[in-house]
NUNU-64188 format. One record per residue (C-alpha): chain; residue number from 1; x, y, z. Coordinates in nm, 4 decimals, decimal comma. Example, Ala and Ser with C-alpha at 12.3 -4.5 7.8 and 13.67 -1.06 7.14 Angstrom:
<pts>
PT:c:k:px:py:pz
PT:A:1:1,2300:-0,4500:0,7800
PT:A:2:1,3670:-0,1060:0,7140
</pts>
This chain:
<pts>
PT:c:k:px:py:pz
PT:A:1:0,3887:-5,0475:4,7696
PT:A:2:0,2580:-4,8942:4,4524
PT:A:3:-0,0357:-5,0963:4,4395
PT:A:4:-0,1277:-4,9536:4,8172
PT:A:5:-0,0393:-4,6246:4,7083
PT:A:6:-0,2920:-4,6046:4,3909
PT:A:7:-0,6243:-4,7183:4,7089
PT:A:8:-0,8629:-4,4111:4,6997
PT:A:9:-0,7080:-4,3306:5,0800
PT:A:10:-0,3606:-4,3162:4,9707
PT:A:11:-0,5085:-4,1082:4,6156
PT:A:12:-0,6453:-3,8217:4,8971
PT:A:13:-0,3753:-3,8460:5,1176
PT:A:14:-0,1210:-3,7931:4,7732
PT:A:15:-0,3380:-3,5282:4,6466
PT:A:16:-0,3610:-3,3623:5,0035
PT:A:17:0,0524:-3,3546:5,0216
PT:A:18:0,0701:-3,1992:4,7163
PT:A:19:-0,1454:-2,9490:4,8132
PT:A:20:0,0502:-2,9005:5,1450
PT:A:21:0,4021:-2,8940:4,9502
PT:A:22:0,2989:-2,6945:4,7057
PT:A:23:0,1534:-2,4150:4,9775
PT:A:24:0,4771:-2,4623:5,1545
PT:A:25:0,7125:-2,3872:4,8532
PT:A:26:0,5421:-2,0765:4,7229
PT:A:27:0,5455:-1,9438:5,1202
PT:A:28:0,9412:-2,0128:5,0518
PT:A:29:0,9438:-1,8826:4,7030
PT:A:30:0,7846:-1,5433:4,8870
PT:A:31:1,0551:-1,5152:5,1810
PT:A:32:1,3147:-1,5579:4,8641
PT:A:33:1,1782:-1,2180:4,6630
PT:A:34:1,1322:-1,0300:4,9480
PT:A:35:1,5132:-1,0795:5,0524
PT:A:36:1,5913:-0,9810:4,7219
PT:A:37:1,3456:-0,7014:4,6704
PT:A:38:1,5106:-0,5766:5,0465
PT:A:39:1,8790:-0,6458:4,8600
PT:A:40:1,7149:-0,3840:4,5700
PT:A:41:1,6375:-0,1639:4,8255
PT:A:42:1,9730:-0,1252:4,9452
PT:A:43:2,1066:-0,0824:4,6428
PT:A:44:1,8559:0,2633:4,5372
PT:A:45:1,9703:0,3942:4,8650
PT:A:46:2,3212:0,4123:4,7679
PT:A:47:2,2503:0,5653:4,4327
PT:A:48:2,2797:0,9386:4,5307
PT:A:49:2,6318:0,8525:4,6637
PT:A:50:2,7731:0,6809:4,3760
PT:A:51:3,0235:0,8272:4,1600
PT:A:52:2,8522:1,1229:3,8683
PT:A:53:2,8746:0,9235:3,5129
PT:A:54:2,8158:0,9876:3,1875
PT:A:55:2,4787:0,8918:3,1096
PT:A:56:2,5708:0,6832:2,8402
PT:A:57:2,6973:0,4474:3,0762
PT:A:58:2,4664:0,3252:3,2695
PT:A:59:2,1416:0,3695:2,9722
PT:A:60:2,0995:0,2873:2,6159
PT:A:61:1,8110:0,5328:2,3887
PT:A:62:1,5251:0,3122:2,4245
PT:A:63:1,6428:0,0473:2,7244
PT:A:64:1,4463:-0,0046:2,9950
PT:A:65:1,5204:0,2118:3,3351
PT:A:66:1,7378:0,0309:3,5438
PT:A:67:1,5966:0,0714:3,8730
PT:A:68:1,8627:0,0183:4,1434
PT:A:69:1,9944:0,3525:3,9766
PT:A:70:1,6671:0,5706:4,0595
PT:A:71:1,8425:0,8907:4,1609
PT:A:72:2,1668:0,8581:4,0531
PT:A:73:2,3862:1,1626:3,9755
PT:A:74:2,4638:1,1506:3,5803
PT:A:75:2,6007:1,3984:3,3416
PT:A:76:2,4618:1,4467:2,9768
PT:A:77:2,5925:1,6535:2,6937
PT:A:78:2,4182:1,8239:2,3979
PT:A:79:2,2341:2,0965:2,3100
PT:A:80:1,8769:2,2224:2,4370
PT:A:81:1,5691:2,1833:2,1817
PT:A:82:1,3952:2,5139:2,3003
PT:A:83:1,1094:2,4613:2,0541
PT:A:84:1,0011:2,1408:2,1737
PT:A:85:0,9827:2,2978:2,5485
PT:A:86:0,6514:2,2171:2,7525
PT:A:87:0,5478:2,2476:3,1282
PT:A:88:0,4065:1,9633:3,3788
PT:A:89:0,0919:2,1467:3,5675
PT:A:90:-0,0018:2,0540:3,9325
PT:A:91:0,3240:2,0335:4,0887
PT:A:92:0,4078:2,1472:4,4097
PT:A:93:0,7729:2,2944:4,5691
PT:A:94:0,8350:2,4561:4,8954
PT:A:95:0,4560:2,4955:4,9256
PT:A:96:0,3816:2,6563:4,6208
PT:A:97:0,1721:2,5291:4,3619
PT:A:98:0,3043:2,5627:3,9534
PT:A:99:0,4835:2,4007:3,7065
PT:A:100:0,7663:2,1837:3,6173
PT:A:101:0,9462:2,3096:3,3322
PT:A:102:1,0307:2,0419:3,0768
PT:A:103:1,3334:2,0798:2,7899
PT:A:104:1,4471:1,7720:2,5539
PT:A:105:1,8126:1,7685:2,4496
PT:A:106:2,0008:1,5830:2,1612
PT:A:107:2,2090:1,3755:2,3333
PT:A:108:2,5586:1,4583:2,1943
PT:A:109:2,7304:1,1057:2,1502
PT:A:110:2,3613:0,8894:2,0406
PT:A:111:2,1718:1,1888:1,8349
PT:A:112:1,9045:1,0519:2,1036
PT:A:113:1,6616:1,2594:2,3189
PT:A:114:1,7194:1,3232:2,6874
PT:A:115:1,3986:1,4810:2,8733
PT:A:116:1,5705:1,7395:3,1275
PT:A:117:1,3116:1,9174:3,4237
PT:A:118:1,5032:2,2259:3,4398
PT:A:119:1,3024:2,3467:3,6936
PT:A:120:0,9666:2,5099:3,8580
PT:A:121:0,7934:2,7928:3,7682
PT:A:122:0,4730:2,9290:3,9336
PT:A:123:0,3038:3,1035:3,6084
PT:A:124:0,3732:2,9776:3,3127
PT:A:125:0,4726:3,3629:3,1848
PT:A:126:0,7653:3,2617:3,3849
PT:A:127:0,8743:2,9476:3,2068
PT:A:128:1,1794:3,1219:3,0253
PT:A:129:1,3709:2,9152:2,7360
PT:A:130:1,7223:2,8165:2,7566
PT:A:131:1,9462:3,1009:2,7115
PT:A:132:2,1978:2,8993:2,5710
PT:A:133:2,1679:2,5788:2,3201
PT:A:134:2,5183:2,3386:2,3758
PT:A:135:2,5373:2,2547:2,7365
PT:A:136:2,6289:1,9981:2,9851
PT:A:137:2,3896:1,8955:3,2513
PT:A:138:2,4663:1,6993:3,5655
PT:A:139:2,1419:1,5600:3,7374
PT:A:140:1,9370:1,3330:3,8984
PT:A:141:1,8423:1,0324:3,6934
PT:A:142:1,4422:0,9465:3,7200
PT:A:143:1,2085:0,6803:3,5252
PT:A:144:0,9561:0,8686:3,3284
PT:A:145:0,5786:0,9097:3,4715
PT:A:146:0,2501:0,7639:3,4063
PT:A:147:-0,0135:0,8816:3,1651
PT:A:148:-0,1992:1,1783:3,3114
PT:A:149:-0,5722:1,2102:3,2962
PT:A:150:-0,7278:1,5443:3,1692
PT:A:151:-0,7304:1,7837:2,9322
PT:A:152:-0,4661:2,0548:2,9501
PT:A:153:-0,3725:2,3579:2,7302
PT:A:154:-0,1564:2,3919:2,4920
PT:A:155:0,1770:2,3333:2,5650
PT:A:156:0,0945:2,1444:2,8905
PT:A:157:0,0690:1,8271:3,0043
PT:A:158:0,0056:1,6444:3,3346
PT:A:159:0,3001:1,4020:3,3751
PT:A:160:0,6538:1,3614:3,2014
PT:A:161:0,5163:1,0424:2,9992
PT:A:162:0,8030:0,9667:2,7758
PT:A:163:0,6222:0,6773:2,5823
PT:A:164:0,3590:0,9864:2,4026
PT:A:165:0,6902:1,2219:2,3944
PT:A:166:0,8559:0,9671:2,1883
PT:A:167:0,5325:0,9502:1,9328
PT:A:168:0,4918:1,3139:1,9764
PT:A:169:0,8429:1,3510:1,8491
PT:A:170:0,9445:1,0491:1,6482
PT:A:171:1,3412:0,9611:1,6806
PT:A:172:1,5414:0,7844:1,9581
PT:A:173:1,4717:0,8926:2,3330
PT:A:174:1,5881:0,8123:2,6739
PT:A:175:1,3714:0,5790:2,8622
PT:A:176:1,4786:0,8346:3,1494
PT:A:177:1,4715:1,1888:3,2375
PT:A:178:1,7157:1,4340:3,4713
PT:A:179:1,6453:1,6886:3,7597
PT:A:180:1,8537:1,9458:3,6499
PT:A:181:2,1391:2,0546:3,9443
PT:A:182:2,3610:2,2265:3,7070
PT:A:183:2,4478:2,3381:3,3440
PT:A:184:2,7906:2,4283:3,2204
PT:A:185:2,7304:2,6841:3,0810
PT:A:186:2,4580:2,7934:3,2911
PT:A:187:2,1457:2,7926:3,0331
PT:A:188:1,8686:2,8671:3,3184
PT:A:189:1,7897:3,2362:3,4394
PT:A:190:1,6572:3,3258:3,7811
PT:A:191:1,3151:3,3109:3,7443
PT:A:192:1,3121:2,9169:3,7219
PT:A:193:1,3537:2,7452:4,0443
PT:A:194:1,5950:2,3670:3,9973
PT:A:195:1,3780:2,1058:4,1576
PT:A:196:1,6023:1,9054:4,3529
PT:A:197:1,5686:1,4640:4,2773
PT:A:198:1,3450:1,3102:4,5296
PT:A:199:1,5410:1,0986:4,7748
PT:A:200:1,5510:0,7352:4,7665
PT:A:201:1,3046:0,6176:5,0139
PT:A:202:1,3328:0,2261:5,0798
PT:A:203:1,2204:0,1008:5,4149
PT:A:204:1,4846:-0,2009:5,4592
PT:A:205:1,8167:-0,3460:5,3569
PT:A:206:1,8842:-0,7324:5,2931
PT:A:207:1,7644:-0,9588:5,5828
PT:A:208:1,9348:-1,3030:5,5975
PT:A:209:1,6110:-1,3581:5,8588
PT:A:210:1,3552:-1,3761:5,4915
PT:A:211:1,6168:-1,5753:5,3732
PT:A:212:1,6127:-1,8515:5,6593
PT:A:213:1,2080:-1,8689:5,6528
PT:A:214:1,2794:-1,9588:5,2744
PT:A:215:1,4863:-2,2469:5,3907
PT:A:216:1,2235:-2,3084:5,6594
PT:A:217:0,9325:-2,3752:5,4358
PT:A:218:1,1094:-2,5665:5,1957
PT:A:219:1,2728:-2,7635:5,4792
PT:A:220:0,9017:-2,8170:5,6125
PT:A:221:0,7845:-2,9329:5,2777
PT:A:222:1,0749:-3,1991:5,2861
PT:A:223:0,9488:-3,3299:5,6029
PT:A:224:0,5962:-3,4006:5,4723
PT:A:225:0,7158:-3,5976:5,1890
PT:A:226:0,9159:-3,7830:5,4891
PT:A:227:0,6132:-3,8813:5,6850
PT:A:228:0,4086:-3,9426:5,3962
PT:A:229:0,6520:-4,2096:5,2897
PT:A:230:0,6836:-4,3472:5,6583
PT:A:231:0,3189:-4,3675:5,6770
PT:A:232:0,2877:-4,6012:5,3287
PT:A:233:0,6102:-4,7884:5,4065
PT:A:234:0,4213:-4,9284:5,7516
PT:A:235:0,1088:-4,9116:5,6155
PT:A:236:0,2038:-5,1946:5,4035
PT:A:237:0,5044:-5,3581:5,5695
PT:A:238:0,3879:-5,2666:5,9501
PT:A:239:0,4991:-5,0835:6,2136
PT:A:240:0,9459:-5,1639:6,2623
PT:A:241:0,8988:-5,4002:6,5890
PT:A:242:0,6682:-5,5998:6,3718
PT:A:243:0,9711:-5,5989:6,1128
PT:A:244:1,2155:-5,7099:6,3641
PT:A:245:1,4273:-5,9955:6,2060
PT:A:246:1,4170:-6,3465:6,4473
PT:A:247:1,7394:-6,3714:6,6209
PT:A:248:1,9097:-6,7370:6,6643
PT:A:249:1,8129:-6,7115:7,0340
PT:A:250:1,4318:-6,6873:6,8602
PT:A:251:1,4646:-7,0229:6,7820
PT:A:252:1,5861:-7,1676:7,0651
PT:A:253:1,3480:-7,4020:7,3163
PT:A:254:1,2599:-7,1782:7,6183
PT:A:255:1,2489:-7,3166:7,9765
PT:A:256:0,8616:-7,4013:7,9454
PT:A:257:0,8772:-7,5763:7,6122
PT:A:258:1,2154:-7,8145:7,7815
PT:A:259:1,0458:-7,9082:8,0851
PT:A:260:0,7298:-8,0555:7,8670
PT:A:261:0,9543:-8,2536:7,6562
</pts>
């Protein structure tokens, strides 16, 4: 059988089941991450909902975002670094065009950084600093943003992009940063505006259905490899009712054969 198998026909028929295997395990490999990037979904849904935590529970200064816990309700403690204040231009609330306004904290418990939007401002003259230094702020947990392009003025910048804060500044930072919803004690006057967290905004849950066309394909690329096989096995042994095994009435005399005897 191997000899058949290593003919130029069997060599493009081998080389053309690969091809159609291979095809039909990356369409299953597909179905698989798009179950679980459904299952991820889900899981940022219920983020808002979850129980407020301590920061320093769920992130590490430095660790990557953990995604499933994009808007989650956290609580940080520390004090307000007034000096290293700045403001994110082009932002937009209730209609109104202005600017986030954008206060680190020393983290109490790590020494690290925490970025905290304390709110929006629509002129800059209005972008007050903290009245008060040691606070604790419960917020909405957020990845940080990409590089901006532009120039902007002092004290300004387009996007909260924690990877130039964290040259800007030097030391340990969160990989994160919080929409302010409240301060104990309250460190923000009136003319600053809290930006609520933006909601969670996947478009489906887990599916078993992406799971089953996983199983499909791979199922379908288990059946090619059968036929393949079938075709080489009677290619060189025939078709099975040329395989049939003589019976003992096979070699009997027949009626024919007796009566020219």
């Amino acid at each position: 059988m191997l000899r058949r198998l290593f003919t130029l026909r069997w060599i493009a028929l081998l080389i053309l089941l690969a091809v159609v295997v291979g095809g039909m395990g990356f369409a299953g490999l597909w179905q698989l991450n798009v179950a679980k990037d459904r299952g991820t979904n889900q899981e940022v849904a219920k983020a808002p909902t979850k129980p407020v935590v301590p920061i320093t529970e769920l992130l590490k200064p430095h660790e990557t975002f953990p995604a499933i816990e994009s808007s989650r309700r956290v609580t940080a403690q520390g004090r307000y670094e007034p000096d290293k204040q700045f403001l994110v231009a082009d932002r937009r609330l209730d209609g109104q065009s202005g600017y986030w306004v954008v206060t680190p904290m020393i983290q109490r418990t790590t020494g690290a950084r925490l970025v905290i939007l304390r709110g929006f401002v629509t002129s800059p003259a209005a972008a007050s600093k903290p009245t008060r230094n040691d606070v604790t702020v419960t917020g909405g947990m957020a990845p940080g943003e990409s590089p901006s392009v532009g120039t902007y003025p002092a004290g300004q910048s387009g996007s909260i992009d924690l990877p130039a804060k964290l040259n800007e500044w030097g030391g340990d930072l969160y990989n994160a940063f919080l929409f302010a919803l409240e301060e104990k004690p309250n460190a923000t006057d009136d003319s600053i505006t809290r930006v609520p967290p933006p909601p969670p905004n996947p478009t489906h849950g887990f599916r078993f259905v992406n799971l089953m066309y996983a199983f499909q394909w791979w199922v379908f690329a288990i059946f090619a490899i059968y036929v393949f096989w079938r075709m080489l096995r009677d290619d060189v042994y025939g078709p099975p009712e040329r395989r049939r095994r003589p019976t003992s009435t096979d070699n009997e005399p027949t009626a024919v054969e007796e009566s020219n005897v």
